[in-house]
N, C-alpha and C positions, 0 to 999 in steps of 0.2 A: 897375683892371685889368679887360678885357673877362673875361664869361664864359668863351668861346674859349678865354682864355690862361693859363686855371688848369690844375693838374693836379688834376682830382677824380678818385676809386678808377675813375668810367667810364672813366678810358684809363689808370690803370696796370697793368690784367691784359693778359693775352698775346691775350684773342679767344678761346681752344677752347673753353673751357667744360667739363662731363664726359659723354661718350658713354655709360658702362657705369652703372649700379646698383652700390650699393658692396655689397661682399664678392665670394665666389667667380661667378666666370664660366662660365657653360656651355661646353663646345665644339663647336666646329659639327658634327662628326665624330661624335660620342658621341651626341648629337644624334640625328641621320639613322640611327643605328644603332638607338635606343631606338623612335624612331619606326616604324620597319620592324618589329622585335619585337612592337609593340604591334599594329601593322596598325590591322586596322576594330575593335579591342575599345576598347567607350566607356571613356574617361577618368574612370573613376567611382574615387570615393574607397576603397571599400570592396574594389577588385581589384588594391590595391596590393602582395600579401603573393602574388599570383599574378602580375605583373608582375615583383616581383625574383626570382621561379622563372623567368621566361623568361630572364635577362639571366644569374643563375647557370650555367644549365643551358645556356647559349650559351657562353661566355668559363671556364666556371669558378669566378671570383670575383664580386665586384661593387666595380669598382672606382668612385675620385672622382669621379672626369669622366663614368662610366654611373649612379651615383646622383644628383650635379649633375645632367646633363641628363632623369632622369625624375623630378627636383624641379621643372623647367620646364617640362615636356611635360603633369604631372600640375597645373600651376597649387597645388603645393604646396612649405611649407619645407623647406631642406634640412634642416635641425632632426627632421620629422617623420618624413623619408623614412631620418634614419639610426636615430634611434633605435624605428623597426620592424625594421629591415634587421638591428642590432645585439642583437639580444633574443634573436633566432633561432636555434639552436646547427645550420642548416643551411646556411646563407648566410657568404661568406667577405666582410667587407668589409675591402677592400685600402685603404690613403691613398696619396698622393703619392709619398711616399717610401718604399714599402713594395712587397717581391718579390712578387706574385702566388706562390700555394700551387702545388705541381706539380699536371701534369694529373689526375694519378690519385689518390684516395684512399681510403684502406682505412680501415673505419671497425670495433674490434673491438668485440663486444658484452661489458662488465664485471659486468653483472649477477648476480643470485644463481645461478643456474643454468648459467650459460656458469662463472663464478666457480669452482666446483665440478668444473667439466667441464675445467680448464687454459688459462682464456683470457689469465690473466697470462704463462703461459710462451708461449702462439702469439703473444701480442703483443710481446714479445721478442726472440721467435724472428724474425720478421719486421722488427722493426726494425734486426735483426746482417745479414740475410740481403739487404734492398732496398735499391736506393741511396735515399738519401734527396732527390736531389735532382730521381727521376724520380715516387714514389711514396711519399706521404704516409702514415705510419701514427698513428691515432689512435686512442683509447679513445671506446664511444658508449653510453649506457645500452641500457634493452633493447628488441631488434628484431621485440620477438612473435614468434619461434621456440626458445622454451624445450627446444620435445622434441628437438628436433636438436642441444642445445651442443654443444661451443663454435662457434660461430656468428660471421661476421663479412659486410660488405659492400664489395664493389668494385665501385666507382661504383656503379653501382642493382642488382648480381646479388649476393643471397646465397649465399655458398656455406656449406651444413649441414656438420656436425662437421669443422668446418675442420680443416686441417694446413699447414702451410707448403710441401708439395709440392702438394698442391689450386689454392693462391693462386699459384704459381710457373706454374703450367700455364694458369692462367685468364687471369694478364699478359700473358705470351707470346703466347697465343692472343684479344687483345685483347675476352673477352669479360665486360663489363662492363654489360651491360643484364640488364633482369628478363625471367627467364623464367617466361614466363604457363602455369599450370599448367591440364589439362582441365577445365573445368567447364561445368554444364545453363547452355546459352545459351536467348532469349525462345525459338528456335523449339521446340526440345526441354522448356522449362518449358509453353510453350502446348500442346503435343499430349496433355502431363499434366492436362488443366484449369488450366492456368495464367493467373491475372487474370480466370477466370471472377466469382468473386466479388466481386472487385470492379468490373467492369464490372455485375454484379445491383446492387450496392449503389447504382451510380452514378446507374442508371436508376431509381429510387423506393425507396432503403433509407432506413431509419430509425437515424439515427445512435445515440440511445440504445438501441436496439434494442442493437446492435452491442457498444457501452458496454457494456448489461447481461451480456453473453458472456463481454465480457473481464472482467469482474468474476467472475464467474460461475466461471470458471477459474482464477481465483487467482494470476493473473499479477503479479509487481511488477516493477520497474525492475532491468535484471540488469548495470549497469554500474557500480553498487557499493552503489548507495543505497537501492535494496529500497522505491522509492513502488508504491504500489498503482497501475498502469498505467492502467487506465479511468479511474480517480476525476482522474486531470492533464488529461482532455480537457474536463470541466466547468468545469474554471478556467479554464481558454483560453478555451474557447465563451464565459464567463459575462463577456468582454471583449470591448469594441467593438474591430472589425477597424481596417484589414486586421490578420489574422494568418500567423505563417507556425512552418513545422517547420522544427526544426533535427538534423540525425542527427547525434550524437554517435559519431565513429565514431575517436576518438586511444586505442586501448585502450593508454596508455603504462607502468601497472602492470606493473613485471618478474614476471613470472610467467605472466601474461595472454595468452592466443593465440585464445583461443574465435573471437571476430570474424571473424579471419584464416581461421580453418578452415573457416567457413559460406560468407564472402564466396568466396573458393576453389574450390566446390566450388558451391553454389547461389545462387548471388548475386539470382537473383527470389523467392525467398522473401523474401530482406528487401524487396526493390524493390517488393514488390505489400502487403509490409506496412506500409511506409513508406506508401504510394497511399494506403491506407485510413486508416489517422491522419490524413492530410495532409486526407482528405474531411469524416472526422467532425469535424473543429475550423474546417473552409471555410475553409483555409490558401492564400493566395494565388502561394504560393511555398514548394520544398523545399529546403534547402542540406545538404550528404553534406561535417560535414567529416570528411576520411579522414588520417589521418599520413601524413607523407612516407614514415617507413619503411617502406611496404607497397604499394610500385612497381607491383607486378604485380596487387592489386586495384585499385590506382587505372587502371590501363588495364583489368581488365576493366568495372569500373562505366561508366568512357568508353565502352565500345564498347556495354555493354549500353541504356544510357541512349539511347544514339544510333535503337539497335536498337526500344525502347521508342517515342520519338518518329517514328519512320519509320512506326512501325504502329500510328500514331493515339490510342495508351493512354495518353501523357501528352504535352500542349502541346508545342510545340519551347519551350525556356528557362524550365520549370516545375521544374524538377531542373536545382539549379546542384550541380557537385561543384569543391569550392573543400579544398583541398594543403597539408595543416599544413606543417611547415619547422623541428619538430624541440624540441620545447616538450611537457614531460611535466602543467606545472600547463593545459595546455589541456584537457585530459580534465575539466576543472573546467567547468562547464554557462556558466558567465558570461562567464571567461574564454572558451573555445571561440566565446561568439557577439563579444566582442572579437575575436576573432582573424581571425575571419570577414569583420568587417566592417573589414578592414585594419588593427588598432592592434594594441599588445602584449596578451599574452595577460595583461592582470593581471584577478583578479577582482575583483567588483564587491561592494559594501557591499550586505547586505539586511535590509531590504528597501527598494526593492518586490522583490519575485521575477520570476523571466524570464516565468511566467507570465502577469502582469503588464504590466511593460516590459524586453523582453527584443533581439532582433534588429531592427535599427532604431529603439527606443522603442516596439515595436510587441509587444502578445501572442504570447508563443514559447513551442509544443511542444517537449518534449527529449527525444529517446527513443535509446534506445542503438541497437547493429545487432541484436544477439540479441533482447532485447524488441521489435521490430518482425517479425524472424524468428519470432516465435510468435504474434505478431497475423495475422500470415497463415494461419498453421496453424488457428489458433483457429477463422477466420472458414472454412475447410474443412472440418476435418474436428469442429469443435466442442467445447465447452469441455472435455469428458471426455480432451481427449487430454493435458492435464492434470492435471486435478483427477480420475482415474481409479486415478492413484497416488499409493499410499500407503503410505509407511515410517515407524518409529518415530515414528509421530503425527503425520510431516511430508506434506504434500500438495507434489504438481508434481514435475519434473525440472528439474535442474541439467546445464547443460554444464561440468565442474570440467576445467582447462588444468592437467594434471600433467606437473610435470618433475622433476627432482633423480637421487636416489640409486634408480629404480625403474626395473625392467627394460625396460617399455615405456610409455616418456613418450608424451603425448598428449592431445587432447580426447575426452573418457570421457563420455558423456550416462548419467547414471545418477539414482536417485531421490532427492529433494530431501532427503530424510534419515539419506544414506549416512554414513556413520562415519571419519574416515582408516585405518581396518581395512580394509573395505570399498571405499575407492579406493585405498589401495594391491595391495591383491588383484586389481581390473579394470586398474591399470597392470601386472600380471605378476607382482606380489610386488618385493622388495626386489632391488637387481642385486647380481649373486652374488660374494660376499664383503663385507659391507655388512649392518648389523643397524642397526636402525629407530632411531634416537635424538630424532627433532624433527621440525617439521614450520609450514610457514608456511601457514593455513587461509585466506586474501585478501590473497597481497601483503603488502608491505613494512609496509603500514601495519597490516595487523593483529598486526605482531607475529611471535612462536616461541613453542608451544605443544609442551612435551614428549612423548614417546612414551607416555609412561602415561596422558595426558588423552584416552584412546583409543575413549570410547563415547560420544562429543556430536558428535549431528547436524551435518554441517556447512554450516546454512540460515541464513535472517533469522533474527533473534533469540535464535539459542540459542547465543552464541557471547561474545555481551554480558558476561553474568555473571563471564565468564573475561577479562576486558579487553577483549575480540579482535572481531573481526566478519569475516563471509562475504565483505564486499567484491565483488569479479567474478570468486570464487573460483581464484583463481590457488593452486595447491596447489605449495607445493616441501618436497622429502622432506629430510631431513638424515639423515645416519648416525653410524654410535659414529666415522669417520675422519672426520668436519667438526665445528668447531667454533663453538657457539653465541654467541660473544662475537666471533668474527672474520665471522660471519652478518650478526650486527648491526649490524658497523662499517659491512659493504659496503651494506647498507641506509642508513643516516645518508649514507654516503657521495654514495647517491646521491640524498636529501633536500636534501644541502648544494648539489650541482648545479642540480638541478630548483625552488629554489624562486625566485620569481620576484620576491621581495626585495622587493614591497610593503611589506610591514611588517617593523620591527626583529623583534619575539619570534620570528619563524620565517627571518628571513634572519642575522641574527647569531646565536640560539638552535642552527641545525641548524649550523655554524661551529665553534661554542665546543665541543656535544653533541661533535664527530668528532676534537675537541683531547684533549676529557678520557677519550673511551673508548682512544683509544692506549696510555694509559698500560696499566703491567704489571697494576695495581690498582687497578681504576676507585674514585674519589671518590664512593662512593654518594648520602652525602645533599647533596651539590652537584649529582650530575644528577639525584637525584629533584627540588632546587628549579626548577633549569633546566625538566625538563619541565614542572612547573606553571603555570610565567610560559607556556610556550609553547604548552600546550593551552588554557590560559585566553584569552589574551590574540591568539592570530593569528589572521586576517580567515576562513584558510579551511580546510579539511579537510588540506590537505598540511602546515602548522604541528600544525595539533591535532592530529592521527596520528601525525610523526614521532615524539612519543617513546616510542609502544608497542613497541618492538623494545628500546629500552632499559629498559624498566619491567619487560617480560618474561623477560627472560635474567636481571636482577637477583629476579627471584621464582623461577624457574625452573631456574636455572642458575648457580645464588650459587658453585660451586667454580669457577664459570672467571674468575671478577670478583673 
């Protein structure tokens, strides 16, 4: 038989062969759209967590066919692109077969202080009163406006001690954007001396010099961790470059507002303190990450920055300000420079330390917004403005974020070794009808500390002894009408949410922790083993911390448990 006359496999297929790459297909549509969002911003790996904010913030959701096409546009998997997408509790990712979320959504804040303030019934209340199928209502941890509870957001406009006829008026009246509050713009911070200093510095300062000031002053780290602030630019410096700063700017501790109130109100005092960090450690680059929650600093820092670069004081694309997306374990230094550089916010094993190999692999500075906001000061008006005060043996000023059961919640700047006597008395005293019963001295994680532990400074160190710690002093008041065991839930509560499920002991631990405190009678010495495994055993500060709320109210509070 001729060759010719055989049937080989060469002529029993049909001829097409396969046109497409197997699995999902982009679409050409989705495509052209993603492209157009992106415009001229280079395809870099690291601006993928601001790339699904354009495509949210366009559409609402982030649907299949818009994450498929910016898994091809970005020459990345879709694998990668969802599970960033999916992590984030600000991004809606829709599938195939799934309704897109209505336009609008209201997101209410549950936290301890809205908590207190009736945020469970306004969130009710609005879910009997909106239709649901024009306007979304949801539960959101907390939005850094403590002093205003109950608190919630439509689309990006807070509205302060919400009611249901507030949000009713704000629908109607379609207004839904942040509203940008007054604050010292570069011109009016420069007519102050503003950046004098550091433009001195820039022209032949001596970084240690500078170093020796901030020491000098007694400055530490005031976003929860209490490092001595000069002594982290010698670890940096004491690494080969490039290096760069990272602003720590997710105050996502409920409690917490300080930041917000500074950025608000003086936003170049951090920016020229950030400048001077970023000098002394020869940082090649700054990144501002700022939380989503906080709309209206995030456009002033845009505008100011802009502002900044038009008048020569920093490079154009030396200050990148890069858009959390709604991730409370990012407040975490590791995580955060994950986040930054587009992945999940999970944190990192250490060592090495960020100061080390941190943002890119590369030596990273970590500095909060408030600690940069007094490197400024510092390098002005000099170390005494500081270290000049002095209360019950404590040196320096504290900004303490008070809310709860006190007449005038607030950021209080008082002396570092004020007493909760002593901030309850600059918040107005106790709101009237309401007698002192508790009191949270740093956020969730430090725990509930009774009203008679009433004469310990509330600084680094002195808090220890009692379980507890200062943290970024988030102050919430409780009263004889709140309850110290329903306090605690809502803290686990929101450990159970927030934790980022890296490791078993704090993503199953804070789970099981919110199972057993429901009961009428908490199982003591099953959650005392529970927190064991879970401060021993978790990778980071949000595992090890959650069970101090629960360890506390059981020393403290044994008739409610």
């Amino acid at each position: 038989m001729a060759l010719d006359e055989r049937k080989g496999v060469w002529k029993s297929g049909k001829g097409r062969g396969r046109k497409f790459t197997k699995g999902r297909q982009y679409d050409d549509d989705a495509l052209a759209e993603v492209q157009s969002l992106l415009g001229a911003h280079p395809r870099n790996r690291d601006l993928l967590i601001e790339f699904l904010h354009l495509i949210q913030d366009k559409h609402g959701h982030l649907s299949a066919a818009h994450l498929r096409a910016l898994a091809e546009e970005m020459r990345l998997s879709m694998a990668e692109i969802y599970e960033v997408a999916s992590f984030y509790a600000h991004f809606d990712v829709v599938k195939e077969d799934e309704v897109p979320p209505p336009a609008l959504t209201i997101r209410v804040c549950d936290s301890l202080s809205c908590e207190l303030a009736g945020a469970q019934a306004l969130k009710e209340a609005l879910e009997d009163g909106l239709d649901a199928s024009e306007v979304r209502v949801l539960r959101a941890p907390c939005m850094g406006r403590c002093d205003t509870a109950p608190v919630l957001e439509i689309g990006h406009n807070h509205i302060d001690h919400a009611t249901p006829d507030k949000v009713q008026a704000a629908v109607l009246a379609g207004d839904t954007h942040a509203h940008i509050p007054d604050y010292e713009t570069f011109f009016e911070y420069e007519k102050t001396g503003g950046y004098a200093s550091f433009l001195k510095l820039q022209q032949g300062g001596n970084w240690e010099d500078v170093q020796a000031l901030i020491k000098e002053s007694g400055l530490r780290g005031l976003g929860g961790a209490g490092f001595p602030s000069g002594t982290k630019w010698g670890f940096v410096r004491g690494n080969a470059g490039p290096r760069y700063l990272a602003v720590n700017g997710d105050e996502g501790e409920p409690g917490t507002f300080k930041d917000r109130y500074h950025l608000e109100r003086t936003p170049h005092l951090f920016l020229e303190g950030m400048l001077i960090a970023a000098w002394a450690v020869e940082a090649e680059r700054c990144y501002i990450y700022m939380r989503d929650e906080y709309p209206a600093v995030l456009e002033i820092l845009r505008r100011e920055i802009a502002a900044l670069e038009q008048a020569g004081i920093a490079p154009a694309g030396f200050i990148e300000l890069r858009r959390g997306a709604g991730a409370y374990i990012c407040g975490e230094e590791s995580a955060m420079i994950e986040s930054i550089e587009g992945k999940r916010g999970l944190p990192r094993h250490r060592p090495p330390y960020v100061a080390q190999v941190g943002l890119f692999g590369q030596p990273t500075l970590v500095h909060n917004i408030e600690t940069l906001h007094w490197i400024a000061r510092i390098c002005r008006e000099g170390p005494e403005v500081l270290n000049s005060t002095e209360k019950n043996g404590r040196i320096g000023l504290r900004s303490y974020s008070v809310s709860g059961r006190v007449a005038n919640p607030g950021v209080h700047l008082l002396p570092a070794g004020s007493t909760i006597t002593d901030i309850i008395e600059a918040a107005g005293g106790m709101m009237s009808g309401h007698v002192f019963k508790a009191y949270q001295p740093g956020g969730p994680s430090s725990g509930l500390l009774p009203a008679s532990i009433n004469d310990v400074p509330l600084d680094f160190d002195t808090l220890q002894p009692l379980g507890s710690f200062i943290g970024s002093a988030a102050v919430v008041v409780l009263s004889d009408q709140d309850s110290a065991k329903e306090a605690a839930l809502n803290m686990l509560r929101f450990f159970e949410d927030e934790s980022c499920g890296q490791c078993t002991p704090c993503r199953v631990g804070c789970e099981k922790a919110v199972k057993l405190m429901q009961a009428d009678t908490w199982d003591q010495p099953l959650l005392e083993e529970l927190c064991t495994a879970m401060g021993d055993a978790s990778i980071c500060g949000l595992g090890q911390a959650a069970p101090n709320p629960i360890r506390m109210v059981m020393t403290h509070f044994k008739d409610e448990v």
